[in-house]
mmCIF file of the N, C-alpha and C atoms, coordinates in Angstrom:
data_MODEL
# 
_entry.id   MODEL 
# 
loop_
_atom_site.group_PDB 
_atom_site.id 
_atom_site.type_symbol 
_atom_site.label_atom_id 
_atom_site.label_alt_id 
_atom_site.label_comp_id 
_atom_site.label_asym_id 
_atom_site.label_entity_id 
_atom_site.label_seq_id 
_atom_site.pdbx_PDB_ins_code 
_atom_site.Cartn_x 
_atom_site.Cartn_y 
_atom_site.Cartn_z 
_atom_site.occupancy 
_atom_site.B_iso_or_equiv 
_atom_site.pdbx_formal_charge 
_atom_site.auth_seq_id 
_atom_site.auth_comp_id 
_atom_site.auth_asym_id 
_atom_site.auth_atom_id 
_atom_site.pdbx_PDB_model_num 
ATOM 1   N N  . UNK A 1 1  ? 72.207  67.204  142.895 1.00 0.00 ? 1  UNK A N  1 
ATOM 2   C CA . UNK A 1 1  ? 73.579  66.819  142.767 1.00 0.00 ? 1  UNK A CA 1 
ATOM 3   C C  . UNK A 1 1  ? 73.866  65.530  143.515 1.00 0.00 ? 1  UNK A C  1 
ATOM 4   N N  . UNK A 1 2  ? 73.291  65.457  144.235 1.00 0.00 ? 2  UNK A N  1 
ATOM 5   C CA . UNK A 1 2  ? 73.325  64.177  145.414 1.00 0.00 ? 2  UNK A CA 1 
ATOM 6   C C  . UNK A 1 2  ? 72.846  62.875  144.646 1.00 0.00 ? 2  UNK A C  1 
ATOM 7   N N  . UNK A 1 3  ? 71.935  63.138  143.727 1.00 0.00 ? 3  UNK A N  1 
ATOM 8   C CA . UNK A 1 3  ? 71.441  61.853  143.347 1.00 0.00 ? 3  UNK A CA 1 
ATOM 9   C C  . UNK A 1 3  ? 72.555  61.368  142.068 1.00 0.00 ? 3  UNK A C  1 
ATOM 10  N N  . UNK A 1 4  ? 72.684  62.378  141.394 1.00 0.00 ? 4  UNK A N  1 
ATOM 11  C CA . UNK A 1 4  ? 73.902  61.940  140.003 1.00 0.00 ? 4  UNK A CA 1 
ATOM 12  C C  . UNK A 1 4  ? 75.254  61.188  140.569 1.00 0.00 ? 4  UNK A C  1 
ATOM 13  N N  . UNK A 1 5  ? 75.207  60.238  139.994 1.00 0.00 ? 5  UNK A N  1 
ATOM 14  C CA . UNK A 1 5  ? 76.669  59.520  140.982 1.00 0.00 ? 5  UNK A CA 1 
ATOM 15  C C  . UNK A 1 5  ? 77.478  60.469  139.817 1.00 0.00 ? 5  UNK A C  1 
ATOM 16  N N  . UNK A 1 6  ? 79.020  60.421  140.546 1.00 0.00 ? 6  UNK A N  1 
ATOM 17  C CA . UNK A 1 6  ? 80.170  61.238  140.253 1.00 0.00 ? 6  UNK A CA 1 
ATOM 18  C C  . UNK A 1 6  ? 80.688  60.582  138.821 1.00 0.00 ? 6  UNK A C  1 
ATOM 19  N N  . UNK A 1 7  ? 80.751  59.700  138.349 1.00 0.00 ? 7  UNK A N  1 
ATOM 20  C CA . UNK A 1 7  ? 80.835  58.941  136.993 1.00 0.00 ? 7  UNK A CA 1 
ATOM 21  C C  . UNK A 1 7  ? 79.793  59.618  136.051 1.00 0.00 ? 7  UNK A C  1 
ATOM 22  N N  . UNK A 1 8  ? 78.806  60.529  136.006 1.00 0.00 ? 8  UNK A N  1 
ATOM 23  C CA . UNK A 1 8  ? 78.040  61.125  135.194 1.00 0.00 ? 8  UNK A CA 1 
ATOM 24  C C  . UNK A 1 8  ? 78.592  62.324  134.865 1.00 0.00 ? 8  UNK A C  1 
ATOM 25  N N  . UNK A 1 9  ? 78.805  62.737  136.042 1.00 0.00 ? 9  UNK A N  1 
ATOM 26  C CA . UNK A 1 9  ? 79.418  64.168  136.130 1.00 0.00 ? 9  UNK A CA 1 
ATOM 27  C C  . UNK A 1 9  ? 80.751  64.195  134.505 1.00 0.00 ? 9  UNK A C  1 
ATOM 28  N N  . UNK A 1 10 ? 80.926  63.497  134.240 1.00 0.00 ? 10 UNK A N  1 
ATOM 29  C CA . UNK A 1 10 ? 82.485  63.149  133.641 1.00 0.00 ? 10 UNK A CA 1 
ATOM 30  C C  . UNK A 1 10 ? 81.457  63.416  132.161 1.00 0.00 ? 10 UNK A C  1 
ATOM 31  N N  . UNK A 1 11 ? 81.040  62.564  131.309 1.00 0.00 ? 11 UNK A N  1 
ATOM 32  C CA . UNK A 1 11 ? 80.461  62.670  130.449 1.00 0.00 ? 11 UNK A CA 1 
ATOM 33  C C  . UNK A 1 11 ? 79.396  64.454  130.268 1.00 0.00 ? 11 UNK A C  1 
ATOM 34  N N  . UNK A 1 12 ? 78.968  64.542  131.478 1.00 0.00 ? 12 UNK A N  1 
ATOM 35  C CA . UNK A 1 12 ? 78.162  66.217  131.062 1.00 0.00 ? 12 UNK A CA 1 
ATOM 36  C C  . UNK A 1 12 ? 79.336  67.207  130.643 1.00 0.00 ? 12 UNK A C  1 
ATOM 37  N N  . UNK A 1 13 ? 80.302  67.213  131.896 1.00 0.00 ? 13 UNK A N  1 
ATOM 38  C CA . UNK A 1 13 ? 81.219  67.835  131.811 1.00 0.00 ? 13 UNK A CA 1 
ATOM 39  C C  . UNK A 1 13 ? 81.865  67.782  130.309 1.00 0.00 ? 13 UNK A C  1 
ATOM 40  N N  . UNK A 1 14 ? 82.060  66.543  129.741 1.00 0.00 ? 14 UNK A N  1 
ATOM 41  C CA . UNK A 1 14 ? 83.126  66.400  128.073 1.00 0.00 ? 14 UNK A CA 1 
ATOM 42  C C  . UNK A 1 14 ? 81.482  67.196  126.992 1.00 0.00 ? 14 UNK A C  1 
ATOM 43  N N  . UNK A 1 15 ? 80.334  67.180  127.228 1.00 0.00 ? 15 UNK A N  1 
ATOM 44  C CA . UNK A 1 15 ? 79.406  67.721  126.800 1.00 0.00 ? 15 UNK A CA 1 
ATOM 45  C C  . UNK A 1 15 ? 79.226  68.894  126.553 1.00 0.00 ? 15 UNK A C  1 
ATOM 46  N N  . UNK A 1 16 ? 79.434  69.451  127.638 1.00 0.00 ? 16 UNK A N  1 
ATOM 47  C CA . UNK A 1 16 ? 79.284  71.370  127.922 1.00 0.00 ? 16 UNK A CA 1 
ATOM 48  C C  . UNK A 1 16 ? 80.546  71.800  127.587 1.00 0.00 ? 16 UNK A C  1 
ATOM 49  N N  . UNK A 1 17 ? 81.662  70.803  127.474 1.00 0.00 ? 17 UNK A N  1 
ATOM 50  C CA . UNK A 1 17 ? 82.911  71.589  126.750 1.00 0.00 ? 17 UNK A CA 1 
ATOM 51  C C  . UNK A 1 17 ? 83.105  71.547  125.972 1.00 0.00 ? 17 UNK A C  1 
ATOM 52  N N  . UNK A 1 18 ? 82.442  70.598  124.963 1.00 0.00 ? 18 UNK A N  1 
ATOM 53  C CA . UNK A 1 18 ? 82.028  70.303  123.580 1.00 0.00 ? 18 UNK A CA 1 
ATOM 54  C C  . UNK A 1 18 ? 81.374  71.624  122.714 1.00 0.00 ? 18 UNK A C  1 
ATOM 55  N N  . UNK A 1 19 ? 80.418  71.757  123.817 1.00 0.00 ? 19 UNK A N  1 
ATOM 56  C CA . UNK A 1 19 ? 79.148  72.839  123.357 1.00 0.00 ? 19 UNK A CA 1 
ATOM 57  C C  . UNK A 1 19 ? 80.187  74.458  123.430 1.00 0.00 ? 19 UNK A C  1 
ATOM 58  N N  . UNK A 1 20 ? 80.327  74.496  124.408 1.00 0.00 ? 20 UNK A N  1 
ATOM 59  C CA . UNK A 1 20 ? 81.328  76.185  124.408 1.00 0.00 ? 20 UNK A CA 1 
ATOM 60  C C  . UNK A 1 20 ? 82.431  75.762  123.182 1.00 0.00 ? 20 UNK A C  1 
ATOM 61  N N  . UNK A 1 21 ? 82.844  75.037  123.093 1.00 0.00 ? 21 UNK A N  1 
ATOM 62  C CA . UNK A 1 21 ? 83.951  74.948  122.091 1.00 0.00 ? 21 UNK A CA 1 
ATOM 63  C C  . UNK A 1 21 ? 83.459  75.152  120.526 1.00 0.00 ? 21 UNK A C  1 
ATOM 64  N N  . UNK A 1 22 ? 82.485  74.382  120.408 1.00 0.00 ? 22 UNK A N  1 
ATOM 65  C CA . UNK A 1 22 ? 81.955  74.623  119.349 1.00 0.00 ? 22 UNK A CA 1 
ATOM 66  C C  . UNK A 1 22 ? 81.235  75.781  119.192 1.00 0.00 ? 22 UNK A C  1 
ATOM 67  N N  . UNK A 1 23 ? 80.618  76.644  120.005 1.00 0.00 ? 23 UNK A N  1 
ATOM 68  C CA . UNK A 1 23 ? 80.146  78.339  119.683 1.00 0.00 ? 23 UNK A CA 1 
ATOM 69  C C  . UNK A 1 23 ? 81.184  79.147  119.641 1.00 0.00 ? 23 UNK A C  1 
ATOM 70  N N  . UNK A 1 24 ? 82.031  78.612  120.436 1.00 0.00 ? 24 UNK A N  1 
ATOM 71  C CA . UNK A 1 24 ? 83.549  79.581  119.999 1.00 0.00 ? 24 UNK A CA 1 
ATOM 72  C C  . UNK A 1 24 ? 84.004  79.831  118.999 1.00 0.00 ? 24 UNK A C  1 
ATOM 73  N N  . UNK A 1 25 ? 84.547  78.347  118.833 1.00 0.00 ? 25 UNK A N  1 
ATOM 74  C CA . UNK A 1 25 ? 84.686  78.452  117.094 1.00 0.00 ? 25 UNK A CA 1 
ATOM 75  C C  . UNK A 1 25 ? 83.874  78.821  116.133 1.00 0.00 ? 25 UNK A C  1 
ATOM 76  N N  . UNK A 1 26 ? 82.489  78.968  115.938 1.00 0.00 ? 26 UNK A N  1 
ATOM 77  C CA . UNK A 1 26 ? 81.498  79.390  115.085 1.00 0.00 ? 26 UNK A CA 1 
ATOM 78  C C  . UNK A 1 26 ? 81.692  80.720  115.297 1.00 0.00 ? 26 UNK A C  1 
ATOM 79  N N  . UNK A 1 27 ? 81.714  81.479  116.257 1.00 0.00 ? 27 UNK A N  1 
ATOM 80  C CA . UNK A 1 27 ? 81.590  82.635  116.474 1.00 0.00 ? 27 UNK A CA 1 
ATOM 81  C C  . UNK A 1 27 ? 83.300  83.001  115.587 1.00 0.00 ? 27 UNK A C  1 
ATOM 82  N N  . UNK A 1 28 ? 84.512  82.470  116.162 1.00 0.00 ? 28 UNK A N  1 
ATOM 83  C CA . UNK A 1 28 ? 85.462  83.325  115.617 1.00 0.00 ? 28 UNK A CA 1 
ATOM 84  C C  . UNK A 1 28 ? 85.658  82.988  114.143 1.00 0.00 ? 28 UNK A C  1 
ATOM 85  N N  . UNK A 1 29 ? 84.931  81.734  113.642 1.00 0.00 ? 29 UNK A N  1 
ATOM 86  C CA . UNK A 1 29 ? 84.738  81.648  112.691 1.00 0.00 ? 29 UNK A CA 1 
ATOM 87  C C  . UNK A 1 29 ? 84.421  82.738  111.110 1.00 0.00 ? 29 UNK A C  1 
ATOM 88  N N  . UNK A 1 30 ? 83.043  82.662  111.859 1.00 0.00 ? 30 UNK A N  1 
ATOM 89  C CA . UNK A 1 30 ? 82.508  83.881  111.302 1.00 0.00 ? 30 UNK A CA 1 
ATOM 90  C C  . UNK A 1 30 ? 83.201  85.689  110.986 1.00 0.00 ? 30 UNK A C  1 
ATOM 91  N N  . UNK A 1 31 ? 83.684  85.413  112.958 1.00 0.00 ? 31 UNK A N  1 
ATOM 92  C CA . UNK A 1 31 ? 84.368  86.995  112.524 1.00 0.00 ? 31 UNK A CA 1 
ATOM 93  C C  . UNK A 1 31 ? 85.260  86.971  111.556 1.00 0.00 ? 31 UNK A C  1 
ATOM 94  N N  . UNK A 1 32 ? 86.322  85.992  111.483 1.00 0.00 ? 32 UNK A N  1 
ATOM 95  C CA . UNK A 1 32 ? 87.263  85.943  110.755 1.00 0.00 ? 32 UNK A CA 1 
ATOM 96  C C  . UNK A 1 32 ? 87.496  85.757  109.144 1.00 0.00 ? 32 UNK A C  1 
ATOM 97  N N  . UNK A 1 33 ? 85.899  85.083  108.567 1.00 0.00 ? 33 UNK A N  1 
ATOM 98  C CA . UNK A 1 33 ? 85.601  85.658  107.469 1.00 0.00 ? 33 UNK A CA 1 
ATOM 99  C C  . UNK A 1 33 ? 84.894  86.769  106.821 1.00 0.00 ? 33 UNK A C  1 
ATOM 100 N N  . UNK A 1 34 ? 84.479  87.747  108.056 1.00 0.00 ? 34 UNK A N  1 
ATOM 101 C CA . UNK A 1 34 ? 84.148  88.865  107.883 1.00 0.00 ? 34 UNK A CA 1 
ATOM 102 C C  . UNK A 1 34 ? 85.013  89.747  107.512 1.00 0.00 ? 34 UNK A C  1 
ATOM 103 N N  . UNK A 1 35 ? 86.550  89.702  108.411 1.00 0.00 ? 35 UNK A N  1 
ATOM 104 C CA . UNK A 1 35 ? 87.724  90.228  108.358 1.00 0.00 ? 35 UNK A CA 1 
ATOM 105 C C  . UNK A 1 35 ? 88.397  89.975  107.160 1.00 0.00 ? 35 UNK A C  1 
ATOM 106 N N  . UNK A 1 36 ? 88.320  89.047  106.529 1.00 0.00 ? 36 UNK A N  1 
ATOM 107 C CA . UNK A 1 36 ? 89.312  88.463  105.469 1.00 0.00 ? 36 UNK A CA 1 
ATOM 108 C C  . UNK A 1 36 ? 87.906  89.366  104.083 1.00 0.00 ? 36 UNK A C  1 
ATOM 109 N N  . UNK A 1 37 ? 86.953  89.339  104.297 1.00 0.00 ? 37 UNK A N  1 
ATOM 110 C CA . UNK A 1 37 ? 86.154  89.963  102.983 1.00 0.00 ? 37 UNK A CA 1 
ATOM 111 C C  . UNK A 1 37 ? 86.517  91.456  103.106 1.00 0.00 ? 37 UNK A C  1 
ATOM 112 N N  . UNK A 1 38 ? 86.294  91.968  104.597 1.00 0.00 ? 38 UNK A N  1 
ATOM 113 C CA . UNK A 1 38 ? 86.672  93.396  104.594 1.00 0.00 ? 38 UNK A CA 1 
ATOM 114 C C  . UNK A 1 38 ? 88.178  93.795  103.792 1.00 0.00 ? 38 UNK A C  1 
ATOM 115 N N  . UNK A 1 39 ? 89.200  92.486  104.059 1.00 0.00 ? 39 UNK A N  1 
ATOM 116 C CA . UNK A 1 39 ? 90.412  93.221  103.775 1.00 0.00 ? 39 UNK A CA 1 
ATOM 117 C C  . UNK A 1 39 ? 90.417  92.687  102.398 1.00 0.00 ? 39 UNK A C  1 
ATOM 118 N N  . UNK A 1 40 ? 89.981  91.334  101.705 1.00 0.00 ? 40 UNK A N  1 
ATOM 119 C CA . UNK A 1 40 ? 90.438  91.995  100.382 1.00 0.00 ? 40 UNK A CA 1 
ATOM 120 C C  . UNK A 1 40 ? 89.619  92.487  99.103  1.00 0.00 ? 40 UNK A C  1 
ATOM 121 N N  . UNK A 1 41 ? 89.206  93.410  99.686  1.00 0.00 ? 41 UNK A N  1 
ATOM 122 C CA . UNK A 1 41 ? 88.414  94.764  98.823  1.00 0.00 ? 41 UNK A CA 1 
ATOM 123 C C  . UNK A 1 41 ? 89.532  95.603  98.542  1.00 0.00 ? 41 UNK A C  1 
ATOM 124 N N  . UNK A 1 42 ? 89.599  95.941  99.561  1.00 0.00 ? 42 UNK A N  1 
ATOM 125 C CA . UNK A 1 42 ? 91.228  96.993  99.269  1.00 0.00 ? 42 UNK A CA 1 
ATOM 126 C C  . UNK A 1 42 ? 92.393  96.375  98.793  1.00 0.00 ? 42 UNK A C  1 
ATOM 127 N N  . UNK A 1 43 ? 92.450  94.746  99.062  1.00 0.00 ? 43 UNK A N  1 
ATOM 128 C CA . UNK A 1 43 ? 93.701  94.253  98.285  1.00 0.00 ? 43 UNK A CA 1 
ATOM 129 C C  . UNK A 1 43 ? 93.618  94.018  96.766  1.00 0.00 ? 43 UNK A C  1 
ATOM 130 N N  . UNK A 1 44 ? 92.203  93.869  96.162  1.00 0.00 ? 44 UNK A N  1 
ATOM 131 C CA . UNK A 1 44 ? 91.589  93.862  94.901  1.00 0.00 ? 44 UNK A CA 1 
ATOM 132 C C  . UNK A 1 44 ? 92.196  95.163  94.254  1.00 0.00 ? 44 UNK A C  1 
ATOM 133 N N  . UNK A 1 45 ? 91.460  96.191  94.987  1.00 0.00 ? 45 UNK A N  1 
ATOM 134 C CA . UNK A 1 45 ? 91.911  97.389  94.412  1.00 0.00 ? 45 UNK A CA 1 
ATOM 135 C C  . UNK A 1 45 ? 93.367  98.057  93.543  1.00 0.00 ? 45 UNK A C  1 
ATOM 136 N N  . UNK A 1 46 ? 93.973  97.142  95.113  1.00 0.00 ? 46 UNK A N  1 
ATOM 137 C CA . UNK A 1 46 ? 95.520  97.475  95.110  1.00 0.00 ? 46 UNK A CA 1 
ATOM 138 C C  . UNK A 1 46 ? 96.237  96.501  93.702  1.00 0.00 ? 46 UNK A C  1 
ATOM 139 N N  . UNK A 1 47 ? 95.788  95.380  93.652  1.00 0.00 ? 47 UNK A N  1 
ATOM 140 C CA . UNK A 1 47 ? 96.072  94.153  92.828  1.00 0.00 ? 47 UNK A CA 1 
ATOM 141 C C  . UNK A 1 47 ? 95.904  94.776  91.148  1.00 0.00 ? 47 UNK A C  1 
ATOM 142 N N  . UNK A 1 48 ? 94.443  95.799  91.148  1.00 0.00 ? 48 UNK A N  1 
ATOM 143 C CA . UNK A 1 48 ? 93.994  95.950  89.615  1.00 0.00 ? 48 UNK A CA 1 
ATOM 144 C C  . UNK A 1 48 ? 95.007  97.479  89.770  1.00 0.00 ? 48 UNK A C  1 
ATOM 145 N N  . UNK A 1 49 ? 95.427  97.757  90.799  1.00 0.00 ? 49 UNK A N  1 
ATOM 146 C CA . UNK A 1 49 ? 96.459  99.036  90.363  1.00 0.00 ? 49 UNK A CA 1 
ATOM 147 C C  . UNK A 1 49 ? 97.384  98.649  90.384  1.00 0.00 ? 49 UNK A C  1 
ATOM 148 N N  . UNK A 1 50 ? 98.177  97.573  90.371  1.00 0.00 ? 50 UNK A N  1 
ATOM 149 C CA . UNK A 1 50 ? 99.200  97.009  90.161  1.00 0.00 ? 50 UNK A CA 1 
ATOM 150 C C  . UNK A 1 50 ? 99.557  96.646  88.863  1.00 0.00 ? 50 UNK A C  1 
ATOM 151 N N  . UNK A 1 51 ? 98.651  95.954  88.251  1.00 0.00 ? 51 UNK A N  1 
ATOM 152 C CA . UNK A 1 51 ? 98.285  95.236  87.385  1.00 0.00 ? 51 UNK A CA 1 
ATOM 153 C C  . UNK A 1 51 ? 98.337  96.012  86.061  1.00 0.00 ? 51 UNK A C  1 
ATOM 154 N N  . UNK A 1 52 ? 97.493  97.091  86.075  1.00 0.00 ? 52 UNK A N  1 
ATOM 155 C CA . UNK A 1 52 ? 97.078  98.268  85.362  1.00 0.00 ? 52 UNK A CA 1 
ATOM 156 C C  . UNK A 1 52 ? 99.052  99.198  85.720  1.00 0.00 ? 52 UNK A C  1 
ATOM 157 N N  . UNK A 1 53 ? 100.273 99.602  86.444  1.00 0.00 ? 53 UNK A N  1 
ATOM 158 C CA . UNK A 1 53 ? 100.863 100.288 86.160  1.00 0.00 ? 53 UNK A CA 1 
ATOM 159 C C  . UNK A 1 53 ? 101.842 99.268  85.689  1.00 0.00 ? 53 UNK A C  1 
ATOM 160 N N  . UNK A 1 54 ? 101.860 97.538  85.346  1.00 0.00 ? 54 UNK A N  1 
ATOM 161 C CA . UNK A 1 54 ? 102.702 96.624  85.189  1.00 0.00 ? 54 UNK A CA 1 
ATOM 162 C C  . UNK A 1 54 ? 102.264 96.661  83.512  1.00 0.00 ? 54 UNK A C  1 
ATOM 163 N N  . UNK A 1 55 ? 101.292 96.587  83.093  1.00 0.00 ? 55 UNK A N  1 
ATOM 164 C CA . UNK A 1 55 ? 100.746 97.159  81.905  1.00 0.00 ? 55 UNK A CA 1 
ATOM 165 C C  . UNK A 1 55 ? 101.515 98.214  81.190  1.00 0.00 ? 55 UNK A C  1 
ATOM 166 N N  . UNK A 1 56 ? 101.222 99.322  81.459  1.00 0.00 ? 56 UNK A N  1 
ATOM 167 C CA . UNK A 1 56 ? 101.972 100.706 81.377  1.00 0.00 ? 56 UNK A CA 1 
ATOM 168 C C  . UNK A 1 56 ? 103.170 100.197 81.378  1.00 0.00 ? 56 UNK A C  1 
ATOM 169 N N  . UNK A 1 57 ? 104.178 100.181 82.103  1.00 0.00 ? 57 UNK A N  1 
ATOM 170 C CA . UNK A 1 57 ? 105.362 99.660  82.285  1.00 0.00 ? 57 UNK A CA 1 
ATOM 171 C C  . UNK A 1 57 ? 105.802 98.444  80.932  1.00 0.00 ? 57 UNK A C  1 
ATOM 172 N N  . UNK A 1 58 ? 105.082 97.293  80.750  1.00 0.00 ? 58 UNK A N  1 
ATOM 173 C CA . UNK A 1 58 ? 105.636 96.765  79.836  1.00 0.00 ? 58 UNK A CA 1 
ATOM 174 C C  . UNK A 1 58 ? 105.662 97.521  78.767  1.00 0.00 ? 58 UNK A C  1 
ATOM 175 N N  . UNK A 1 59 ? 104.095 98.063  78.125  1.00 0.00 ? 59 UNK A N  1 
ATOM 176 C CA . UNK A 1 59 ? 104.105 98.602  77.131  1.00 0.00 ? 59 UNK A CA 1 
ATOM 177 C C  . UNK A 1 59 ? 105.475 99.758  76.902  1.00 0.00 ? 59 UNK A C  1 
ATOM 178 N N  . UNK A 1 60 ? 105.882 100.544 77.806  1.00 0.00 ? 60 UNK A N  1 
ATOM 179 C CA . UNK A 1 60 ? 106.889 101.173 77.630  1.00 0.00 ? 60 UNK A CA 1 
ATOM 180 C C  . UNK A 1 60 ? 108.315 100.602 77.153  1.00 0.00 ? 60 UNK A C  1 
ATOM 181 N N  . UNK A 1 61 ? 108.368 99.828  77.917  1.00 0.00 ? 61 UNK A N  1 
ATOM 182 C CA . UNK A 1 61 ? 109.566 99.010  77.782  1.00 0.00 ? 61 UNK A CA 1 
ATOM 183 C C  . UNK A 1 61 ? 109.466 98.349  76.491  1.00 0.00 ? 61 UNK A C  1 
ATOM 184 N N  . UNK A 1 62 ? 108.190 97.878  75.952  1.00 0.00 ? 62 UNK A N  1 
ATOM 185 C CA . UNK A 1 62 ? 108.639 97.460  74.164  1.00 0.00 ? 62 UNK A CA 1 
ATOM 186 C C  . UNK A 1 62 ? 108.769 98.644  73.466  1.00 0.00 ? 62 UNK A C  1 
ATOM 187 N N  . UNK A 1 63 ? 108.280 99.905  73.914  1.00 0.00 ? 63 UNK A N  1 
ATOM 188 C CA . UNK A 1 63 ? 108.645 100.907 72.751  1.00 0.00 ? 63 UNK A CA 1 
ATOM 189 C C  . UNK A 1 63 ? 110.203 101.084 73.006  1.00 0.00 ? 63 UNK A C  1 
ATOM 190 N N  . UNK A 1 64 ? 110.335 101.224 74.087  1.00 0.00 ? 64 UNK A N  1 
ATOM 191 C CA . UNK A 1 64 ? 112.402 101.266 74.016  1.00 0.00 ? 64 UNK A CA 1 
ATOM 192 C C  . UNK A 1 64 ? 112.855 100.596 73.875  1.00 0.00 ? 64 UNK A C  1 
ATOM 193 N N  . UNK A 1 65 ? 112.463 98.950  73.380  1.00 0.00 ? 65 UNK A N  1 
ATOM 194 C CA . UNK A 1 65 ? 113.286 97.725  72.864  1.00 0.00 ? 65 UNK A CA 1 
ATOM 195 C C  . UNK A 1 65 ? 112.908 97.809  71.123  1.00 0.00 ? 65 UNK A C  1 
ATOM 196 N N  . UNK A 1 66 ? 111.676 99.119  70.817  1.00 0.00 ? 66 UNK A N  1 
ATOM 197 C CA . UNK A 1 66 ? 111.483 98.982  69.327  1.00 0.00 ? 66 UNK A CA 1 
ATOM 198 C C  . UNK A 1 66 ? 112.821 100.169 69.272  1.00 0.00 ? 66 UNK A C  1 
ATOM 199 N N  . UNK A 1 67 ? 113.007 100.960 69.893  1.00 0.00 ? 67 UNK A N  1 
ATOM 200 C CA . UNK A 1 67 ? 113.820 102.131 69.418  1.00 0.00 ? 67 UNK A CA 1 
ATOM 201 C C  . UNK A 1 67 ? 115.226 101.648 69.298  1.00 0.00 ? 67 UNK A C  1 
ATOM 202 N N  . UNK A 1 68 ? 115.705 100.646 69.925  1.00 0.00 ? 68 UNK A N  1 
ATOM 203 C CA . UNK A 1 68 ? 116.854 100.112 70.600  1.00 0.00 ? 68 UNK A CA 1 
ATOM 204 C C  . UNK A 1 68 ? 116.757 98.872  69.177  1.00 0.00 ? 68 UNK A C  1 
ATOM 205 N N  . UNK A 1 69 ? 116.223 98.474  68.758  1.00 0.00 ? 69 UNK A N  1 
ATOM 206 C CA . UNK A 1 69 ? 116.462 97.234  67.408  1.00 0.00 ? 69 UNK A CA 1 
ATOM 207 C C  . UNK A 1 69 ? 116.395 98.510  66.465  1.00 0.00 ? 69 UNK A C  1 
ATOM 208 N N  . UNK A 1 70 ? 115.794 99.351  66.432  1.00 0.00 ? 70 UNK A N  1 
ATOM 209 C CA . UNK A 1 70 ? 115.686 100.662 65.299  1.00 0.00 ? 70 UNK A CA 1 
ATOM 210 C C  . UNK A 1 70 ? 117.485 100.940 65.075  1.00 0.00 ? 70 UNK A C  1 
ATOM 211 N N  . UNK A 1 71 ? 118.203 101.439 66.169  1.00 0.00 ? 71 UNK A N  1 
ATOM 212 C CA . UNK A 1 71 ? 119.152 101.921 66.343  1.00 0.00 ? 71 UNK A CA 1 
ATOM 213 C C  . UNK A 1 71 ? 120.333 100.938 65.985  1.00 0.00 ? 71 UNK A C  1 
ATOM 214 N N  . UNK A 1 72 ? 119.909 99.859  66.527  1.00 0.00 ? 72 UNK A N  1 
ATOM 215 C CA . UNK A 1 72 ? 121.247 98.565  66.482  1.00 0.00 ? 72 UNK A CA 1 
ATOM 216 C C  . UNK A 1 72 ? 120.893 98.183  64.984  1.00 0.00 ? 72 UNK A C  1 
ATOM 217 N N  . UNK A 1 73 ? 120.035 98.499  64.378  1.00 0.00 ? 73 UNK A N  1 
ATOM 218 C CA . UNK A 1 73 ? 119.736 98.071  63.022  1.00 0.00 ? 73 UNK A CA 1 
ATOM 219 C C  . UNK A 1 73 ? 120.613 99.433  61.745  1.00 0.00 ? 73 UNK A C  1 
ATOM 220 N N  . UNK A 1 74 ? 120.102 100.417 62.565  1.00 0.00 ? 74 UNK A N  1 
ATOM 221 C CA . UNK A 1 74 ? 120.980 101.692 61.694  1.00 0.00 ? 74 UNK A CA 1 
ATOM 222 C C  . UNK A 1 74 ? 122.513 101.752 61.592  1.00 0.00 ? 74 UNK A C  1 
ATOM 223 N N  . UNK A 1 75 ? 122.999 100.766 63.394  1.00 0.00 ? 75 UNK A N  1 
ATOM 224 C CA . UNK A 1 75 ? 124.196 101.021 63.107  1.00 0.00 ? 75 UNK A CA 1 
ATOM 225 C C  . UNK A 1 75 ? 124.844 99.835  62.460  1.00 0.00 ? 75 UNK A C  1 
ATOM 226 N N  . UNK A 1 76 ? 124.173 98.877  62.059  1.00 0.00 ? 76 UNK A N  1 
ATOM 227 C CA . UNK A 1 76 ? 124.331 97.571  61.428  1.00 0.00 ? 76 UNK A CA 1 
ATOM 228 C C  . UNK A 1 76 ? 124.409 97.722  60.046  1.00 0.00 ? 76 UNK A C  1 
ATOM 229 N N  . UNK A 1 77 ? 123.645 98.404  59.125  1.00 0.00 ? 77 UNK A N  1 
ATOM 230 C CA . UNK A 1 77 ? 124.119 98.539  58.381  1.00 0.00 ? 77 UNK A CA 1 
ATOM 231 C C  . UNK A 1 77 ? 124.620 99.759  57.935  1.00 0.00 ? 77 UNK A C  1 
ATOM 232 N N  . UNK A 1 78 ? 125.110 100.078 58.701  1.00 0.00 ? 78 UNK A N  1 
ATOM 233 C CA . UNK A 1 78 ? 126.275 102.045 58.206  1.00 0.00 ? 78 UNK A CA 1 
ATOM 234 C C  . UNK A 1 78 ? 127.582 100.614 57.919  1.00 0.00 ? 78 UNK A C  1 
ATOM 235 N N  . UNK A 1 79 ? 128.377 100.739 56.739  1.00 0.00 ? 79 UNK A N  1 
ATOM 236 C CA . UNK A 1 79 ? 129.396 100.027 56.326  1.00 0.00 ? 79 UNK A CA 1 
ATOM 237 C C  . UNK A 1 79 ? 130.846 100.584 57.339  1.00 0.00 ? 79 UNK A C  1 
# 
């Protein structure tokens, strides 16, 4: 330590905080796309059951807009 003049010290130091900073981030990196794959499996799921009762749902809704022109049509032409 005695021999490194104090002006070196400055540059190792911006070095080794370089280095921890950058394994940090790699590390939470990583976890955090581990986390984001874990969660959307189950949001997939949730998305194609959504999807699948929005389905259902329309289809319903044109059969009661066919019954509903059926009806406005019967009473359209009763004179």
């Amino acid at each position: 330590m005695e021999q490194i003049p104090w002006v070196a010290w400055i540059p190792i130091a911006g070095i080794l905080g370089w280095v921890i900073t950058s394994v940090i981030e790699s590390i939470t990196k990583s976890r955090r796309s581990a986390i984001e794959a874990e969660l959307s499996a189950p949001q997939r799921a949730l998305l194609a059951q959504s999807t699948e009762s929005s389905r259902a749902l329309v289809e319903r809704l044109d059969r009661i807009d066919a019954r509903l022109n059926t009806i406005e049509k019967t009473l359209t032409d009763i004179p």
